[in-house]
GUFI-309615 format. One record per atom (N, C-alpha, C): x, y, z. Coordinates in steps of 0.02 Angstrom, whole numbers, plus 50000, padded with zeros to 5 digits. Atoms other than C-alpha are relative to their C-alpha. Layout:
XYZ;...
end
This chain:
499905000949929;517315087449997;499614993950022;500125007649973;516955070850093;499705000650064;500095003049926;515895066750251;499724994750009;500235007749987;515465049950322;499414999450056;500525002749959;514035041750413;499964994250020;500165006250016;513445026250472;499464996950001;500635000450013;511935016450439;499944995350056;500375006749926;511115007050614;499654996549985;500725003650003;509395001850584;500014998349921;499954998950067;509325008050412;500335004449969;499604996750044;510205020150325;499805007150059;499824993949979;510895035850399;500475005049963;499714995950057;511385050450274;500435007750066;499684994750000;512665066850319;500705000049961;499454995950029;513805080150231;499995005850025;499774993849968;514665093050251;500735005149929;499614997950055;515675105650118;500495004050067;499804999249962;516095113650276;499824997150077;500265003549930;516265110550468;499425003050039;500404997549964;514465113450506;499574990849990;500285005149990;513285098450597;499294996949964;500565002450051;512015088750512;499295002850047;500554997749957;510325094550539;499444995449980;500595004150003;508425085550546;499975003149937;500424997450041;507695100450478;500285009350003;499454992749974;508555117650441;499505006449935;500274994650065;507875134750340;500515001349945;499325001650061;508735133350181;499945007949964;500174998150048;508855147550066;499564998549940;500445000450050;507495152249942;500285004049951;500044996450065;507355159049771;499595004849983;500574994950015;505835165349782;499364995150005;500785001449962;503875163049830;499604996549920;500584999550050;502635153849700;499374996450009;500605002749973;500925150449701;499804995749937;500105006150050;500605134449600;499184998650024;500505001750009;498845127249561;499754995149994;499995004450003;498485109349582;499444997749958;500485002650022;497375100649451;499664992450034;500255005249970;496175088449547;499704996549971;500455003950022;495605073649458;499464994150040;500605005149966;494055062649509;499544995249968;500275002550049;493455049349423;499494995150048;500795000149975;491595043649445;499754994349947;500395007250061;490585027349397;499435001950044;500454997050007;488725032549384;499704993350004;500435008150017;487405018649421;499155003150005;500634995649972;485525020249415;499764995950070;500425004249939;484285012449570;500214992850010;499645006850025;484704993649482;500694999850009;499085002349998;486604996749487;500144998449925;499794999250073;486494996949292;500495007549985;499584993150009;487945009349217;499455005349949;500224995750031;487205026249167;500795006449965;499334997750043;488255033749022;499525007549961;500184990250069;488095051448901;499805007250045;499924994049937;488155061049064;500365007149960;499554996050007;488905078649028;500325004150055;499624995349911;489905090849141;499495005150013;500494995449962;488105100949169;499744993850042;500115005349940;487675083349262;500035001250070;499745001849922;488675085049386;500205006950028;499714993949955;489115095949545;500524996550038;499375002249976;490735093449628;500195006150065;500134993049934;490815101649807;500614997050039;499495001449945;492485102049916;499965002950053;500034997149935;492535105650098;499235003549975;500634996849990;490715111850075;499655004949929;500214996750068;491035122249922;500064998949930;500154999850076;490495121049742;500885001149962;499554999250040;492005119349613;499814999349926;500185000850089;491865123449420;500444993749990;499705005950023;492435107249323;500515005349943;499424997250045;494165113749230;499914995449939;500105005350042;493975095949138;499644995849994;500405004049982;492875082649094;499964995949942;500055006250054;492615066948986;499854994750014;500535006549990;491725049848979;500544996749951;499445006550049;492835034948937;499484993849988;500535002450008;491765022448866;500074994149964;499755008250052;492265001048817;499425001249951;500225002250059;491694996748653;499654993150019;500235008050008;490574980948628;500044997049937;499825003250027;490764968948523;500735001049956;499105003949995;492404966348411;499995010049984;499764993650019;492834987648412;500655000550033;499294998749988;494544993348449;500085005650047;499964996149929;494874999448614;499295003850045;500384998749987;493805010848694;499805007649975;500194991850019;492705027348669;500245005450045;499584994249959;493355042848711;499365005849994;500374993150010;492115057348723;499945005650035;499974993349984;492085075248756;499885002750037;500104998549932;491575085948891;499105003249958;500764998350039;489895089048769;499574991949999;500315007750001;489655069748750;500114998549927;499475001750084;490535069748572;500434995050000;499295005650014;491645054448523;500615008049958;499264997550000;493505060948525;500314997449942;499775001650039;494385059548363;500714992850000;499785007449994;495225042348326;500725001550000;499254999149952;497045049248374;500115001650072;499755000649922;496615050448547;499744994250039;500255007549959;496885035848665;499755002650075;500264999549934;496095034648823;500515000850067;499445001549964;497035035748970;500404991750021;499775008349978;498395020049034;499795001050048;500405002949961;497725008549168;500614997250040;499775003449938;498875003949342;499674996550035;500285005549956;498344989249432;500714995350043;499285005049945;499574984249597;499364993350023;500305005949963;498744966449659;500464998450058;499605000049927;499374964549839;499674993050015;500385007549957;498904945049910;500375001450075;499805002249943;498984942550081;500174991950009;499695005149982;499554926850153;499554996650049;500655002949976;497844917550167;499934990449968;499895006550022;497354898950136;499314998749983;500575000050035;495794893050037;499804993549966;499905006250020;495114875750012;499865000349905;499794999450088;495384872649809;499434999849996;500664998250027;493444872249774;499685007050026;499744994449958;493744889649853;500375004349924;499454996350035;495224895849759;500094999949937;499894999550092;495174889949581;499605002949983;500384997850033;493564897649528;500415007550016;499654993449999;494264914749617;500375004549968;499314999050009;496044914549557;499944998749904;500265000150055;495224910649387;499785005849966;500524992850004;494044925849395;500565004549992;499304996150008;495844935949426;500304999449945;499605001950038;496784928049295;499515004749924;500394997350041;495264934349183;499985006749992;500244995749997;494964951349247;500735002349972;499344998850013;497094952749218;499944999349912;500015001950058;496964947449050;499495007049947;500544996450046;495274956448991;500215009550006;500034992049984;495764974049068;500875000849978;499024998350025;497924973449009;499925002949918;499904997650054;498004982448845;500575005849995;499444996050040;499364992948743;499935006550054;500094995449977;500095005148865;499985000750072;500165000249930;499294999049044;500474995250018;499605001449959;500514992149186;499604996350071;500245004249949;500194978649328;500564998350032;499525005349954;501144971349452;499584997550065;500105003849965;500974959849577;500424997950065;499364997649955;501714958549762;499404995650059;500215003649959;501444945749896;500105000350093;500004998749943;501444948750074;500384994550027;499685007049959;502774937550178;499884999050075;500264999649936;502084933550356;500544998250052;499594998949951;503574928150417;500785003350017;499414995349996;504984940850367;499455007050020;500154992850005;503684954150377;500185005149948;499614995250060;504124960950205;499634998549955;500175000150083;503384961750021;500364995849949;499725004050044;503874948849899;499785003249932;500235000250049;503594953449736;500284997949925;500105006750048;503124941749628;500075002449902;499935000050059;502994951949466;500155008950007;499854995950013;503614967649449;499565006449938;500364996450016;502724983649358;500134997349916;499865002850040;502414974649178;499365002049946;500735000150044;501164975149008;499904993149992;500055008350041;501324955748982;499624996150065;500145000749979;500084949849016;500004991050021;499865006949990;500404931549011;500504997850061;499785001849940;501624934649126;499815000350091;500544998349939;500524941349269;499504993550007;500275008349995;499494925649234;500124995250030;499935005649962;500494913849268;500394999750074;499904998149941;501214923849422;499194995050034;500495000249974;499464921449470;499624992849996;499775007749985;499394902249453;500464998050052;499365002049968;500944900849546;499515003150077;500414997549932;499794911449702;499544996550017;500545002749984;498454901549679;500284993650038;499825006049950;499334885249740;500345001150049;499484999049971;500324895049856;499785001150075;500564996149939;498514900549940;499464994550013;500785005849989;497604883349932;500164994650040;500115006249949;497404871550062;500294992149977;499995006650046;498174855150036;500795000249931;499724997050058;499234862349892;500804997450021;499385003149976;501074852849887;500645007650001;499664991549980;501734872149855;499965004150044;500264994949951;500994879849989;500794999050058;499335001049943;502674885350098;500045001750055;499924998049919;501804889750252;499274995950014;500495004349987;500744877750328;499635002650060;500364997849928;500304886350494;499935009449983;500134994250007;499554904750458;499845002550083;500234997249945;499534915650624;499275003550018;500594996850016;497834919150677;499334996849982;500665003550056;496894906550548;500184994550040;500115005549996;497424891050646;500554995349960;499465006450056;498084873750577;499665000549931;500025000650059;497954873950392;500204993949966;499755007550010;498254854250374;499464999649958;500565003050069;497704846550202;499814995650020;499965005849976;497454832450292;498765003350029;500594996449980;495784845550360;499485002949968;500564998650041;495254850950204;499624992749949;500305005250025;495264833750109;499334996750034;500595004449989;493844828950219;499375003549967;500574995650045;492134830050138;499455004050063;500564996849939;491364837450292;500235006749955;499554994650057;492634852250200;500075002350084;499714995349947;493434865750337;499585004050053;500434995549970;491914874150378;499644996150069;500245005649924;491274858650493;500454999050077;499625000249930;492024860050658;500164992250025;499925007349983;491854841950691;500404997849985;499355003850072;492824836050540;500755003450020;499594996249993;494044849450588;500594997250094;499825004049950;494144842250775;500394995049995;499705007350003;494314824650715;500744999549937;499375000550014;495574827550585;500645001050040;499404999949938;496934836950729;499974994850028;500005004749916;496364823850867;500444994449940;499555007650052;496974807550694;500905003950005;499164995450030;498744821650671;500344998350058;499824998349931;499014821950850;500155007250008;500344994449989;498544840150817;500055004050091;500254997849927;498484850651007;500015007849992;500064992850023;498034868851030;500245001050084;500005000749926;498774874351187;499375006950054;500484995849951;497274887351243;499624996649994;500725004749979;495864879251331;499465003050032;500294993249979;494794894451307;499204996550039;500625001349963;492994888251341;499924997050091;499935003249943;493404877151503;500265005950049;499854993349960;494094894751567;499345003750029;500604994750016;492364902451544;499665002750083;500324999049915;491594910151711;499285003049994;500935000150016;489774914051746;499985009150002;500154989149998;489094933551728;500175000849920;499744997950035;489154936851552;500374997949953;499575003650043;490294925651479;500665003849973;499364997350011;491834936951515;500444994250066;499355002549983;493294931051604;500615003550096;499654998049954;494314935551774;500695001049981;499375000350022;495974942151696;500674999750043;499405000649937;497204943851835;500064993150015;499465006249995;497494924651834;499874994049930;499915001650081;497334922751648;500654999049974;499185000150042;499134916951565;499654999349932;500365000150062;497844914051413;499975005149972;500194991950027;497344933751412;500675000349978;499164996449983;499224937051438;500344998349924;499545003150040;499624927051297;499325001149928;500484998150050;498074933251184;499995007449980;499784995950021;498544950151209;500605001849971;499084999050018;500574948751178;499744998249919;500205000450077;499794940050998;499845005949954;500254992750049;498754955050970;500325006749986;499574994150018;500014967651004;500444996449932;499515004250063;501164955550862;499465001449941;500484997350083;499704959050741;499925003149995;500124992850020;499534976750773;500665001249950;499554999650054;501384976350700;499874999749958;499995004350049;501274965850581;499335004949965;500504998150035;499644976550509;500465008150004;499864993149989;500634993450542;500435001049926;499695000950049;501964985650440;499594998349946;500335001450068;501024979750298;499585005649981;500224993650031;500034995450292;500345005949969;499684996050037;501545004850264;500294996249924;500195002650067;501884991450114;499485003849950;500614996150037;500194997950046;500275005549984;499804992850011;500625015250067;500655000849932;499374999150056;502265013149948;499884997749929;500505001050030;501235004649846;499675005049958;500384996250029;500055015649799;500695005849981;499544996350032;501405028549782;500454999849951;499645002950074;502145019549662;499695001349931;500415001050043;500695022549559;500005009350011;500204992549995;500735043149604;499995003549942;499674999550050;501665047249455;499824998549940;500435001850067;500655038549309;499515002950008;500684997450039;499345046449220;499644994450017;500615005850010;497575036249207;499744999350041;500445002449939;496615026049305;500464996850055;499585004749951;497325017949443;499704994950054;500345004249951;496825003249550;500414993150051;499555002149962;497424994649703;499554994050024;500535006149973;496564976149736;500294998550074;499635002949925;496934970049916;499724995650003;500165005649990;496794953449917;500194997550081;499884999749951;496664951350110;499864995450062;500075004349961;496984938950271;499835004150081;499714996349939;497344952450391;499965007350000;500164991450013;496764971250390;499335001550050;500354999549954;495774972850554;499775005650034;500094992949947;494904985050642;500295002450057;499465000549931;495674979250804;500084995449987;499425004250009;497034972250760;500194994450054;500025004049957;497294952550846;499285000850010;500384998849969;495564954750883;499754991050008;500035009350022;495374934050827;500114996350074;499645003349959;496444929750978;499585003650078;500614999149937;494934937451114;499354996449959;500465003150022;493674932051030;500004989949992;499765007849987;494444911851025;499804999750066;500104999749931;494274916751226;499284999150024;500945001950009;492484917651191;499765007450034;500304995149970;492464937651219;499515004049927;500474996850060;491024945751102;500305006749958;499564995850019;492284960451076;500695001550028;499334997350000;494054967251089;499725002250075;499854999749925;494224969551307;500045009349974;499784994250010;493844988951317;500835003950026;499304997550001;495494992651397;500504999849955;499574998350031;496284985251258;499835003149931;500234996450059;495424994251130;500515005049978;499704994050005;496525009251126;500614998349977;499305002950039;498114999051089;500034997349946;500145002950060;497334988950938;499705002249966;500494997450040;496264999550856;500575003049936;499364998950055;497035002850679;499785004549976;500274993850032;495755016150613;500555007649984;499174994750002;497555030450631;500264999149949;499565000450053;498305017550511;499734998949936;500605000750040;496905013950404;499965006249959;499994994650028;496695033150380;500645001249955;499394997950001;498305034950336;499964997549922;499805003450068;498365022150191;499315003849963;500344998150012;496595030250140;500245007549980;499704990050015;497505050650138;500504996149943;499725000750057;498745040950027;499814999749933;500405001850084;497675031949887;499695007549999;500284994050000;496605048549898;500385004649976;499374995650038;498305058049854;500225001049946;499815006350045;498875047349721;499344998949937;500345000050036;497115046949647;499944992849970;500025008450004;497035026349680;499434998350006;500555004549991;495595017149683;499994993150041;499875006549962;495445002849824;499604994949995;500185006449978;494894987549817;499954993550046;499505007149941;495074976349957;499224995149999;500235005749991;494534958549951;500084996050057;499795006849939;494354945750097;499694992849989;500065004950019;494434930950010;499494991750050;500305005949965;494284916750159;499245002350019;500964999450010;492364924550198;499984998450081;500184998149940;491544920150344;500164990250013;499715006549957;492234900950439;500654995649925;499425001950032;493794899450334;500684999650044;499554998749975;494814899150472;500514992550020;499615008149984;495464880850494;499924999950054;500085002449930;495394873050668;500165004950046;500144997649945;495044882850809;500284999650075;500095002549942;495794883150982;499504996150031;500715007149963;495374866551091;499504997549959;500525003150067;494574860850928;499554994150009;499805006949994;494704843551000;498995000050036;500504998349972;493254850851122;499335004050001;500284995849973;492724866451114;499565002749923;500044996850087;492554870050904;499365000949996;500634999450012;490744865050898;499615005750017;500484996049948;490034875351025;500285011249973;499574994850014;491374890850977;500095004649919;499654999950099;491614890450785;499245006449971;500514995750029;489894900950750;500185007449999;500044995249951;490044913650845;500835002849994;499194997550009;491964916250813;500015002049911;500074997550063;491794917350634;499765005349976;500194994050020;490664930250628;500215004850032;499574994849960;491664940450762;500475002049954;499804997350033;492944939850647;499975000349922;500174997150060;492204943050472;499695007150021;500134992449977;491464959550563;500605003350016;499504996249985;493054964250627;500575002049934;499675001050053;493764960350452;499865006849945;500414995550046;492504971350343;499755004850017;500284992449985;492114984450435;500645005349998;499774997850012;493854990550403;500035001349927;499735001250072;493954984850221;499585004249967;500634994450043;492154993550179;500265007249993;499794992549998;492875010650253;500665000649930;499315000250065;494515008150111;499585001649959;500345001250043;493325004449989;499435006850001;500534993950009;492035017850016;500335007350001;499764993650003;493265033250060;500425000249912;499295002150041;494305027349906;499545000949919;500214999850048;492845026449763;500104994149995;499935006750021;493125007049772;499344996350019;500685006449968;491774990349814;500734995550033;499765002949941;492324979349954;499514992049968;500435006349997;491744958749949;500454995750023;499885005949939;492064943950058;499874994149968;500435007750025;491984925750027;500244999549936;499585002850072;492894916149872;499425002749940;500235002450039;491424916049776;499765007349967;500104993950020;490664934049801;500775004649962;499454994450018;492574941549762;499794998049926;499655002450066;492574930749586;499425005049969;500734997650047;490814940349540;500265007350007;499944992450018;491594956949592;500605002249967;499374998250027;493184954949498;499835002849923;500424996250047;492214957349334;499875006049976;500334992949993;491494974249402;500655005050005;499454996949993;493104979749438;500495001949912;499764996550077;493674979549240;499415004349965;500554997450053;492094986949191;499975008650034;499614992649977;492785002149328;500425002749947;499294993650006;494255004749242;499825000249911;500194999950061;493485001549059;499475009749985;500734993950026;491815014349078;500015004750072;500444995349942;491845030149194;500215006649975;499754990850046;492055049349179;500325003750051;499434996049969;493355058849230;499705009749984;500234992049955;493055076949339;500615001650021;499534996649985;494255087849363;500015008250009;500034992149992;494445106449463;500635001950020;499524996349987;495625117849502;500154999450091;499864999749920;496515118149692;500595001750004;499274995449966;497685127349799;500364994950022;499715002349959;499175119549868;499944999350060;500025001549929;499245114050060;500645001050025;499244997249963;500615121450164;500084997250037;499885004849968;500355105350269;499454995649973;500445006450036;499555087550224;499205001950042;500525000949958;497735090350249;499384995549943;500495005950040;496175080150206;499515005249998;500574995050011;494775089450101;499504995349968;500695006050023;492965081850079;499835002549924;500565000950081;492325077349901;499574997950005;500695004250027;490525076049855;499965000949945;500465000850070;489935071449675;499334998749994;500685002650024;488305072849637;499745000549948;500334998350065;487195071549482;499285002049999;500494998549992;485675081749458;499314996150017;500405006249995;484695067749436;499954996050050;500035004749903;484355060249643;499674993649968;500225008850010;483765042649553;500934997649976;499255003450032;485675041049497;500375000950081;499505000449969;486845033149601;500785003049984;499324998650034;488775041049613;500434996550056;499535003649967;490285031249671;500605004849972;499224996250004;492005042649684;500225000350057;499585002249941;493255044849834;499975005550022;500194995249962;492665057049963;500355003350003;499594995649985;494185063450004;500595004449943;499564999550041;495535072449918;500805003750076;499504998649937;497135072650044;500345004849944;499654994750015;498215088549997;500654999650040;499315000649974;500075084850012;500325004350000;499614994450006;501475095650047;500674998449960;499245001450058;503215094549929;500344994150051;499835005149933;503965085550094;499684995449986;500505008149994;502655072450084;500184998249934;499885004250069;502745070449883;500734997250000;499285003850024;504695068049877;500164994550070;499915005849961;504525054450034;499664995449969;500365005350049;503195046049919;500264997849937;499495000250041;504315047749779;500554995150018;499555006149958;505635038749891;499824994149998;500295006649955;504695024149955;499744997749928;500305002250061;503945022749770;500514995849945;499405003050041;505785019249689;500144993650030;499845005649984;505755003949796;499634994449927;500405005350033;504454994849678;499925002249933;499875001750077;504925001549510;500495009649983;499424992750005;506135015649430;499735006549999;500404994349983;505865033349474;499915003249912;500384997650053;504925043449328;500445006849994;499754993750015;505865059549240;500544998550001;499264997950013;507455064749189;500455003050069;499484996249948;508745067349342;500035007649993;499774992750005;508975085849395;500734999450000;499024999250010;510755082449457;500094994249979;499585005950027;511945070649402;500354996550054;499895005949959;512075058349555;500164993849987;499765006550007;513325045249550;500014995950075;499755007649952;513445029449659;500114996250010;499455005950006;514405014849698;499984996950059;499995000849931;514435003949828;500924997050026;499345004149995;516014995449908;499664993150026;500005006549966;516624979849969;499404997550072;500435002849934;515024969850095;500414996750033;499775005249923;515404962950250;499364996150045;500585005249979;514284948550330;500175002650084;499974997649917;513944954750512;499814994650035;500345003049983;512814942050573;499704993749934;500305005050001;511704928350523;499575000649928;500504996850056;510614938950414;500025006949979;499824992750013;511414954950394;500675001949969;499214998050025;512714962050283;500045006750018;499904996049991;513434978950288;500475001849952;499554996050056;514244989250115;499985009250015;500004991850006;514805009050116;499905000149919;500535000850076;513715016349964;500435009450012;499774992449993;514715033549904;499465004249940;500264996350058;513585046149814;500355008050011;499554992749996;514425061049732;499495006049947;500434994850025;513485076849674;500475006949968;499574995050036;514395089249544;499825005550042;499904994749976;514605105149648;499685006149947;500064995750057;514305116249497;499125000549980;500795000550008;512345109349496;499555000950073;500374995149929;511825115949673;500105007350018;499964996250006;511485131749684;500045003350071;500044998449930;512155142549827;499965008549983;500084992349996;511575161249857;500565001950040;499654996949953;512565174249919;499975002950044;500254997249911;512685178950097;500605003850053;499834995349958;513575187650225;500804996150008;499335002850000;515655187950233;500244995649917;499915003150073;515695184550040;500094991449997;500365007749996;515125167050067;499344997449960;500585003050035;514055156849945;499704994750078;500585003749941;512675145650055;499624995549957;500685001850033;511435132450004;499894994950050;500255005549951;510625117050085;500064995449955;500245006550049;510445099650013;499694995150056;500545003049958;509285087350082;499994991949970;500095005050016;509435067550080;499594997150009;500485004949983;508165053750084;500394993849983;499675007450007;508465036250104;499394995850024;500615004149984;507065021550119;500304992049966;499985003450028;507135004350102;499464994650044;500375002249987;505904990350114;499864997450081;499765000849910;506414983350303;499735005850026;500204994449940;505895000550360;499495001449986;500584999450017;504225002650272;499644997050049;500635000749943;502745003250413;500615001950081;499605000549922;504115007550560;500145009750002;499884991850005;504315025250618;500765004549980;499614996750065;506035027250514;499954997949924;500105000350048;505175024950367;500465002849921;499354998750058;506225036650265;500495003650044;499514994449979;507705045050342;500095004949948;499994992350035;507885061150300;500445006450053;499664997449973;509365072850353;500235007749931;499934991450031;509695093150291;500785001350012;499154997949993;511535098550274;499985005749962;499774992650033;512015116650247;500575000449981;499494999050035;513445121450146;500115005449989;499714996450049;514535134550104;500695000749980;499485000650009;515945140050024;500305009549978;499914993850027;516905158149978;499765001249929;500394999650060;516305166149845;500485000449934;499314999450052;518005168949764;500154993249972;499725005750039;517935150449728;499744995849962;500415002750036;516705148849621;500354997049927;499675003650102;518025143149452;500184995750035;499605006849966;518655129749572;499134994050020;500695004749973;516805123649615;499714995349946;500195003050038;516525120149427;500174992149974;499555006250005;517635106149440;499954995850063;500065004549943;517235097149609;499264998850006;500555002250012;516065087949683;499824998250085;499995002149951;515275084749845;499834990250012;500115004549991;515325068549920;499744996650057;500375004249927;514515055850047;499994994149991;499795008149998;514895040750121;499714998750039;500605003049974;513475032450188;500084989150017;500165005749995;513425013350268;499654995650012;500875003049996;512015002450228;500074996750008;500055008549975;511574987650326;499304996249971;500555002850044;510444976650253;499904992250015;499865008749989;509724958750278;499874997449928;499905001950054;509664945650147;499444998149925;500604997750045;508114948350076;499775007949975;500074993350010;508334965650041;500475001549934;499794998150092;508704970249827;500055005950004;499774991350041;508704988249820;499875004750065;500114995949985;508595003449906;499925006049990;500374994850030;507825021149859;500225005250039;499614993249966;508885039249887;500035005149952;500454991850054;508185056749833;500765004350038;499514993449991;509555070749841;499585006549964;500384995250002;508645086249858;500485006750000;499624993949990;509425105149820;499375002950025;500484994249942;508455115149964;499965007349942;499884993950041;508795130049843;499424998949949;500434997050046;508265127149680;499454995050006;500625005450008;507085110849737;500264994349948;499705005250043;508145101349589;499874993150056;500035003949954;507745082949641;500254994949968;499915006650043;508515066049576;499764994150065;500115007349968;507805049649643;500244995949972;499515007850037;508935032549637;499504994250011;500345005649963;508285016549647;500784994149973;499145002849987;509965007449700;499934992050014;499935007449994;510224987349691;500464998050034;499764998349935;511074984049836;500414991849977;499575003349982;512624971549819;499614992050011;500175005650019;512254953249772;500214996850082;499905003949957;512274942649948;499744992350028;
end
């Protein structure tokens, strides 16, 4: 049987075996009640007073306390690099025994996310060096990387290398970023970053370098350079705030900052898919954020240029990102990710300054460090709820990229027993080791998802590489003939058909079989927007007398996806409400 839909924004799913209306969210038939047991892993890097690694720990070491209470360790083991020329790494026991030489350690995920930052080349090569190294030294037989670039002005994810073991090829991805992020650079394909200013090589070739306001002045004033806010000459006495009611400056400093709260909402849901991409693999897992833009209050750059010491309390409440922050934090925490976030440019990396011409000297101090605080006081919280280190500044990231393979080389994995969550909730982890002179680094939280939440993460995860497991059903799909709507938008009907014979319908009242099925649909364009995944419930039944005719049909759905022209694939879970059977696609969407 056949029903149709159509897709608006993004994709819009319904069926029907009979004439009943599509629903959000409907009570489906069950099978029956079970109480499943979630194994929680936690993996822990041990330092002493110095920040030297302390190793041969055992599982009487440590205590592991959730929400307040004590948990026995179910599992436990110390992974442990080899030095000099040995082969791979040590594996040892939950006694502190090396593990017999047929067992490997766990594989190693590493997503690298760049933002869309700029960095004068005595800046960026040592950095992007340090990367190329830490990629290289930490890739071995087994572990998976990819690589994925932030686009500032589609608002979308590029990615640059796809989930890979080669490592040569991640390399020279990562060459290709480095000139893509350096000042000056004849590759660089965005010369004006929102936020950072003019980015003219013309600004870094001088030897004053970027950080001199002067040099920065006098190069715009030689370009014919102009900034059109003429924040300081605004300035009024009391305080060094501002009279806003005949501000077109505020007016036009807040409309920015609401454009960067987007723009950070969206890219946080990037992250989020991200890391979920990584839910599904065993091992370690680690998420670098190489970052231009991840603010506390969001736009906050564009008051502070005004010459205000903080974010205008009224507009606090509209820019504050800490909601979305958490959010990507309950994910990695889910997922069992490790964060990293880097903020490369540091503290006066910002290129020329509103009224540069004038005002830079007097302005440029004092703005810089407004926003490197507003920068890192989000990035630390990632980094600290997450079991990760946080660092700023070209020079400090290249020293902590190092520390970051010597994470995923040497630490020991904790693991207890936990109940399911009958809704997503966040439960506190502490690790401690008997020993109060030892430092412990692990990820406070452990968010507790509900099936709903895993198969939307599941969704959003088939965007950035193929879903994991053997199909339950046997979901076919096809698209038809595209049609060019617009400028930047096509539009194809995508039919998926589901054998009838593999959904299971109970029997119910008026000798009628019954079941539910449940679609998802996600694609990158909607990642960070509040239709992230569509998701629509359709009930079904059919007589029961026609169950030899069911073995042979199939339901179908005709779904029409609009899409712009930077959009490769899209990601659709068909769910049986019954038995939970789930297949995820990850669909390549019509060559345009």
């Amino acid at each position: 049987m056949r029903a149709s839909s159509v897709l608006c924004l993004i994709i819009a799913v319904c069926s029907s075996l009979v004439a009943a209306p599509p629903q959000q969210s409907s009570t489906a038939p069950q099978l029956g009640e079970t109480l499943d047991i979630s194994i929680v892993n936690v993996d822990v890097i041990v330092t002493d007073r110095n920040g030297n690694r302390v190793r041969g720990l055992t599982r009487d070491d440590f205590e592991l306390i959730e929400n307040g209470s004590p948990r026995p360790l179910s599992n436990f083991a110390e992974y442990r690099a080899r030095t000099g020329e040995g082969r791979g790494d040590v594996v040892l026991d939950a006694f502190g025994a090396p593990v017999g030489e047929g067992t490997a350690p766990p594989p190693r995920s590493i997503v690298l996310f760049v933002d869309a930052f700029a960095l004068p080349r005595y800046d960026a090569d040592p950095m992007f060096a340090a990367m190329k190294k830490m990629i290289r030294d930490a890739m071995r037989a087994g572990d998976v990387a990819s690589i994925v670039m932030w686009n500032p002005i589609a608002f979308r994810p590029d990615v640059v290398v796809g989930y890979t073991s080669d490592s040569r090829r991640l390399t020279r991805a990562i060459d290709d970023l480095r000139e893509f992020s350096t000042l000056g650079s004849r590759r660089r394909g965005i010369t004006t970053v929102r936020g950072s200013g003019i980015v003219s090589p013309d600004v870094v070739n001088l030897n004053a370098g970027p950080r001199n306001p002067e040099a920065r002045a006098t190069a715009m004033r030689d370009e014919g350079i102009t900034v059109a806010s003429n924040a300081l000459s605004n300035r009024v006495s009391g305080g060094g705030q501002f009279s806003n009611a005949v501000r077109p400056d505020f007016t036009d400093a807040r409309f920015f900052a609401m454009r960067e709260f987007s723009e950070q909402r969206r890219k946080a849901g990037i992250i989020k898919a991200l890391i979920a991409s990584m839910a599904s693999i065993e091992g370690r897992k680690a998420l670098i954020l190489a970052t231009h833009r991840l603010s506390l209050f969001a736009g906050g750059e564009y008051f502070y240029a005004l010459g205000y010491n903080d974010v205008p309390p009224h507009e606090r409440a509209w820019l504050d990102t800490r909601p979305v922050m958490s959010s990507v934090i309950d994910a990695a925490n889910a997922a069992g990710v490790t964060i990293y976030p880097i903020y490369p440019e540091g503290l006066g990396n910002e290129g020329a300054l509103p009224n540069a011409a004038n005002a830079a000297a007097q302005l440029n101090g004092a703005y810089d460090y407004q926003v490197l605080t507003n920068e890192t006081s989000a990035l630390s919280n990632l980094a600290i709820k997450t079991g990760g280190m946080m660092a700023w500044g070209a020079k400090d990231v290249a020293t902590l990229l190092p520390r970051i393979n010597d994470d995923l080389n040497s630490y020991y994995s904790l693991a207890y027993r936990s109940t399911p969550a009958s809704e997503d909730t966040r439960r506190g982890i502490t690790v401690k080791t008997k020993n109060p002179d030892y430092r412990v680094r692990a990820r406070r939280e452990y968010a507790a998802t509900t099936e709903e939440t895993k198969i939307r993460q599941r969704v959003t995860a088939a965007l950035f590489r193929e879903p994991d497991g053997k199909p339950r059903l046997s979901v076919q799909a096809s698209f038809g003939p595209q049609k060019k709507e617009d400028r930047n938008a096509w539009r194809a009907p995508l039919t998926l058909r589901i054998p009838m014979s593999q959904l299971v319908a109970l029997a119910g009242e008026g000798k009628k079989r019954s079941g539910s099925m449940s679609i998802y649909v996600a694609s990158a364009a909607s990642l960070g927007t509040d239709a992230e995944v569509t998701h629509q419930t359709q009930p079904f039944s059919y007589p029961d007398t026609s169950s030899v005719k069911v073995a042979s049909q199939y339901v179908t759905y005709d779904v029409d996806v609009r899409y712009d022209e930077a959009s490769q694939f899209i990601a659709v879970a068909v769910v049986d409400d019954v038995s939970r059977d789930t297949t995820v696609l990850r669909l390549k969407l019509p060559r345009h």
